[in-house]
C-alpha positions as CSV (number, residue, x, y, z in Angstrom):
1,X,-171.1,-96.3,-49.8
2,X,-170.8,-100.1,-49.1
3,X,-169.3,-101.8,-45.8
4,X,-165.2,-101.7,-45.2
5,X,-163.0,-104.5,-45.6
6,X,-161.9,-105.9,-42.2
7,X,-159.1,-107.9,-41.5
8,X,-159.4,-111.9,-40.6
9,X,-158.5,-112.3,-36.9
10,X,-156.5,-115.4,-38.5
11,X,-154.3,-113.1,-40.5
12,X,-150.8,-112.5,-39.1
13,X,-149.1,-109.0,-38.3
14,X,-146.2,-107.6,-39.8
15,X,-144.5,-108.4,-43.1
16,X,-144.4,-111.6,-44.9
17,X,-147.9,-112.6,-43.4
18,X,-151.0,-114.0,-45.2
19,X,-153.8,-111.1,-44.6
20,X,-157.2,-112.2,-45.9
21,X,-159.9,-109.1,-45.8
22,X,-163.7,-109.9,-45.7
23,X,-167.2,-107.8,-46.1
24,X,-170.6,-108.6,-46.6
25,X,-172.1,-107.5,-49.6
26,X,-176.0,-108.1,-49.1
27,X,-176.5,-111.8,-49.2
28,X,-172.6,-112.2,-50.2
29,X,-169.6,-112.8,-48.3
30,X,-166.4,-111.1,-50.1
31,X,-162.9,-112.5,-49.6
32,X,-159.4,-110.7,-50.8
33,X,-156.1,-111.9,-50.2
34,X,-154.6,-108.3,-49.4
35,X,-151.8,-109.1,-52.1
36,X,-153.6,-108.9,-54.9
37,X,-156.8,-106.8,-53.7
38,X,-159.0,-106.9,-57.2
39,X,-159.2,-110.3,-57.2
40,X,-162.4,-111.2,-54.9
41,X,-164.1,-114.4,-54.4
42,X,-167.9,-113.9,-53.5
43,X,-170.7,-116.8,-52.1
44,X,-173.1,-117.0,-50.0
45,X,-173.1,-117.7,-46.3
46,X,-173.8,-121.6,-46.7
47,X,-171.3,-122.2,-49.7
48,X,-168.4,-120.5,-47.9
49,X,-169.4,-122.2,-44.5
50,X,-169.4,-125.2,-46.8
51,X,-165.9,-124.7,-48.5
52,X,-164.5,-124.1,-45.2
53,X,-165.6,-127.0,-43.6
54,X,-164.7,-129.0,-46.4
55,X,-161.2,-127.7,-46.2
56,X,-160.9,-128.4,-42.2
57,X,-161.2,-132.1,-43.2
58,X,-158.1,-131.9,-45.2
59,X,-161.2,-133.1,-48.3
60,X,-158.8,-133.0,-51.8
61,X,-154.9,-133.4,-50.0
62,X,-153.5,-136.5,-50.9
């Protein structure tokens, strides 16, 4: 049996809130927006530490 989804401590409570669920999968991070639970984006610690610090600098807004 693998690890259970846990909620972000970012998410929001009660309706109409974004909820982002996350588990490690081995060497993978998992990430699924509760909405639509089958899609799941996977990557490794670095290149998720990477996109998130990319989009903390507001990289690709114009």
């Amino acid at each position: 049996m693998g690890s259970a989804w846990q909620k972000s401590t970012y998410s929001g409570t009660g309706d109409g809130n974004d909820c982002v669920e996350v588990v490690a999968e081995g060497d993978v991070i998992a990430l699924r927006e509760i909405d639509t639970p089958v899609t799941v984006v996977r990557a490794t610690p670095h290149a998720l530490g990477a996109l998130i610090r990319t989009l903390k600098a507001g990289a690709g807004h114009e």
